[in-house]
N, C-alpha and C positions, 0 to 999 in steps of 0.2 A: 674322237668318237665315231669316226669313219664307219661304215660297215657293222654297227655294233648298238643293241640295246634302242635300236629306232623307235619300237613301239611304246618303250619306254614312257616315253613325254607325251608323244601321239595318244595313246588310250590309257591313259593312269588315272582316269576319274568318271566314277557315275555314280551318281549321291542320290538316295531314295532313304525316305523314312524307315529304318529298319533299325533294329539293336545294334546287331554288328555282323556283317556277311561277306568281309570281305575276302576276295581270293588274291592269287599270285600264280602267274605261270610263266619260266624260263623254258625256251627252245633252242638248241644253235644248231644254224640251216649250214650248216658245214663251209662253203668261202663264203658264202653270206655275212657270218659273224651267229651273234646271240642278241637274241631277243626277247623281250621280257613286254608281260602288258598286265595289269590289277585293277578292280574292282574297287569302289569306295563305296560299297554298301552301308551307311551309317546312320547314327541315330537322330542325326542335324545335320543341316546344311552346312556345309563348309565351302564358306570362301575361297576358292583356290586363285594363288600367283605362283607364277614362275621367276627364278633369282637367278643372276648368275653371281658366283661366288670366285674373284682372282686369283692366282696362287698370290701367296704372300698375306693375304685375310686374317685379321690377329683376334682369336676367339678363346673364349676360356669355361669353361663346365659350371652351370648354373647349382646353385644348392649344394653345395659341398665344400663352402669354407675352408681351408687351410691344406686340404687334399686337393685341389682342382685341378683339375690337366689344365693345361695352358697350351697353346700350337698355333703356327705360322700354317698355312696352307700352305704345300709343297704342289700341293695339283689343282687346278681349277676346276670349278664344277658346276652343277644346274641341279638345286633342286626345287620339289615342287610344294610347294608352302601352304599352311593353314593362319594364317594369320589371325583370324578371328578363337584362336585357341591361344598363342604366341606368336608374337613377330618373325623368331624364327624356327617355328616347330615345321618340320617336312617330315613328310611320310615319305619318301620315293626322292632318287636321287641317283646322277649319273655322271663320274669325272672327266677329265680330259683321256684317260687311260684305258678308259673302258669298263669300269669296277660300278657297279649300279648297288642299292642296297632299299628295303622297303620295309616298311613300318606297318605291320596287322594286332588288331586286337586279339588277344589268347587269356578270357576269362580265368583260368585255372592257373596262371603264372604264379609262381614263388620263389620269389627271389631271397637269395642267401643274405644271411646280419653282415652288417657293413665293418668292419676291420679297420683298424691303422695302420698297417703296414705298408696298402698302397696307393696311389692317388683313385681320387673317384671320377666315373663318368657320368653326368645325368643321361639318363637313355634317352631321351628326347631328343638330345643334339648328339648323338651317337652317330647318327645319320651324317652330320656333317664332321667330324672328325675322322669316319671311315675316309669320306670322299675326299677330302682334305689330303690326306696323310699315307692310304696305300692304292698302289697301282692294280693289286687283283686280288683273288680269295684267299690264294695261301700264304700273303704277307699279312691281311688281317688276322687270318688264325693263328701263326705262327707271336703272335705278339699278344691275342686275347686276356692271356692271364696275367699280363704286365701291369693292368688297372683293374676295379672294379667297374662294375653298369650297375646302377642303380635306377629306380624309378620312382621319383618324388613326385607328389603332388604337384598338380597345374590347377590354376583356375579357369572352369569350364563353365561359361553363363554366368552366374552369380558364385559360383562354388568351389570349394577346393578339389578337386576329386583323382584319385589316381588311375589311368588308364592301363590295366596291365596287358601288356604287346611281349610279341618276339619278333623276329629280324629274318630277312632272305637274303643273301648278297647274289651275287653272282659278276662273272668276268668276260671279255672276249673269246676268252680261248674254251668257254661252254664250263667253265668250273662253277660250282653254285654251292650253298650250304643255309641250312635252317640253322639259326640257333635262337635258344630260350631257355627258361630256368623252368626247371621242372624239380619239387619236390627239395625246394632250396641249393639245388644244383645247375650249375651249367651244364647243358647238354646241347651236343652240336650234330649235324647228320651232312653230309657230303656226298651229292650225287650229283649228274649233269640229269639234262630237262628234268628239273624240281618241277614239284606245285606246290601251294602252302595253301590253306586255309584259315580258321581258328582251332579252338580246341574239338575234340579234347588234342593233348599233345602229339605229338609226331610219330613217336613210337607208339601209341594207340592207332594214330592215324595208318599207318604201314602196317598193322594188324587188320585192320579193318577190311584195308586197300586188299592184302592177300584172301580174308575168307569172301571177300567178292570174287574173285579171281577163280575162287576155289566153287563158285555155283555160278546159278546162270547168270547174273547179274552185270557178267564183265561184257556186253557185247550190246552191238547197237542198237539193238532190239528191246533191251532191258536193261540199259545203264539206268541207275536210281534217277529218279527226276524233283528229288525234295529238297527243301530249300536249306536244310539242316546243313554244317558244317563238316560233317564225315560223308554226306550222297553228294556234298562238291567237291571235297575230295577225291571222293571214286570218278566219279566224270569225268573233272576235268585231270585224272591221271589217265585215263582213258584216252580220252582226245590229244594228250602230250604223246602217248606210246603211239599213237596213230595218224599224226599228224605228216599230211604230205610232204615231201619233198619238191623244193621247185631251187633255180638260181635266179629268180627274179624276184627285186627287194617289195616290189607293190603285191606280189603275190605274197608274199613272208608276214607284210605288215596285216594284209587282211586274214588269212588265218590263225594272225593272234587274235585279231578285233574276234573273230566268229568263236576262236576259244574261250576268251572272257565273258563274251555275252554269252555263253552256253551255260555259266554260270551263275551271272546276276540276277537279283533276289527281284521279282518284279513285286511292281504295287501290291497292296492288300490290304483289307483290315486287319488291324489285331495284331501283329505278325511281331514276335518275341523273340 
């Protein structure tokens, strides 16, 4: 993990009473590597630990009976856990290879009817079977449609409830990609320095991001300053397209930390 995804583990968490406001933003500072820092804006407290996971780790796919993926870890990893949701639910996570992958809330998710033809993944431990299993972005994609992802129910508090999320991965060598189910499909989007947000979807969101672009809105004078999930997106794509350049790693790691907090959702009453 040399060189790569530092900010990662460093700044993956700040937890405030809110619905759900969380961001994600990948940079690669060119021999630096790629760095990556997120928000945990949410609706509860969450416990956070840190795990590390061996290669050789014998795990197999929650809620999906007679389909389950089954795998040996091929790559050791670290990720960073909620355990007051599952022992091992992670949102955010980083292998020995360089291959990071992050877990956001995306209200408007729909995911495709479940099939027999291929084994299933609970999405939840999606996160650890990436990290487990491939060294960078285009070996996960290249394999994507091998299984399905599904998202069952966890119980949250007293309750069953299901969280609908999509996914960022990204690699050392600045390769990144969004994917989520949109309109019962998978859909995926591939660029270097991503950002992600929540909803609405991605291709909404890259609509958005352009008729900003297209008035005054794009510049530092009038980048949106609302707490909604399309004026974080504008921002902090803003701050990603404009983000210095340095070769030193303390300079890298704080211009994520000042990117992330450019975005989190501060206190407030009321706030939906």
């Amino acid at each position: 993990m040399k060189k790569t995804l530092i900010a990662l583990l460093i700044g993956s968490v700040t937890y405030i009473n809110t619905a759900s406001a969380c961001s994600e933003i990948t940079h690669s500072f060119d021999s630096l590597g790629t760095y990556s820092a997120r928000s945990m804006d949410f609706c509860s407290q969450l416990p956070t630990t840190l795990v590390a996971y061996p290669r050789g780790t014998q795990q197999k796919s929650n809620n999906t009976g007679n389909q389950a993926l089954n795998w040996s870890a091929k790559y050791g990893y670290v990720t960073v856990n909620q355990p007051s949701i599952n022992k091992d639910f992670a949102a955010d996570g980083v292998n020995e290879k360089g291959l990071a992958i992050h877990l956001l809330y995306m209200g408007e998710t729909k995911q495709p009817a479940l099939t027999n033809d291929k084994p299933i993944m609970d999405s939840y431990q999606w996160v650890h079977y990436v990290l487990g299993n491939y060294s960078n972005v285009t070996e996960v994609l290249n394999n994507i449609n091998n299984y399905q992802i599904h998202t069952f129910p966890i119980q949250f508090g007293k309750e069953d409830v299901v969280l609908p999320i999509h996914f960022a991965i990204e690699d050392k060598s600045g390769n990144s990609a969004v994917i989520e189910f949109v309109n019962n499909k998978l859909s995926i989007h591939q660029q270097k320095n991503s950002v992600m947000t929540n909803e609405p979807n991605y291709n909404a969101q890259l609509s958005n991001l352009t008729k900003a672009k297209q008035s005054t809105q794009y510049s530092i004078e009038q980048l949106p300053g609302g707490a909604d999930s399309a004026n974080r997106f504008v921002r902090m794509s803003y701050i990603n397209e404009n983000m210095p350049t340095t070769n030193n790693s303390s300079n890298a790691v704080s211009y994520m930390f000042s990117a992330i907090n450019s975005v989190t959702v501060p206190y407030f009453a009321n706030y939906q």
